[in-house]
N, C-alpha and C positions, 0 to 999 in steps of 0.2 A: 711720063704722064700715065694716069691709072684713067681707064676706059670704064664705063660702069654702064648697066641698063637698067632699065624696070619697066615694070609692065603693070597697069592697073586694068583688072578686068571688073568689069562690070557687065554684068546680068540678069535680067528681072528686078532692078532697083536692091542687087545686091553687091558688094565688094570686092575681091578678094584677098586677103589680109595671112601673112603668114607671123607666128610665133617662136622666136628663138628657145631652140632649147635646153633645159637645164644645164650647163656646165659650160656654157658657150659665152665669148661675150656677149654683154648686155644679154642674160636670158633672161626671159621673160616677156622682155620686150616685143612688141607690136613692129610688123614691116610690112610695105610691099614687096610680092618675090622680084627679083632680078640678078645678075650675077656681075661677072667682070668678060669682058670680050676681049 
């Protein structure tokens, strides 16, 4: 079984939103950060 988290931060009615980067899967793509525990 794969464990996974994420974290949505919000502050002052704003987001936080991270960006895969180019050569990555899905780059470009839009995520919440989180990892695998």
């Amino acid at each position: 079984m794969l464990e996974v988290v994420c974290a949505i931060i919000l502050r002052e009615h704003e987001i936080l939103l991270c960006q895969r980067a180019p050569g990555q899967h899905l780059a470009g793509s839009w995520e919440f950060p989180g990892g695998k525990v």
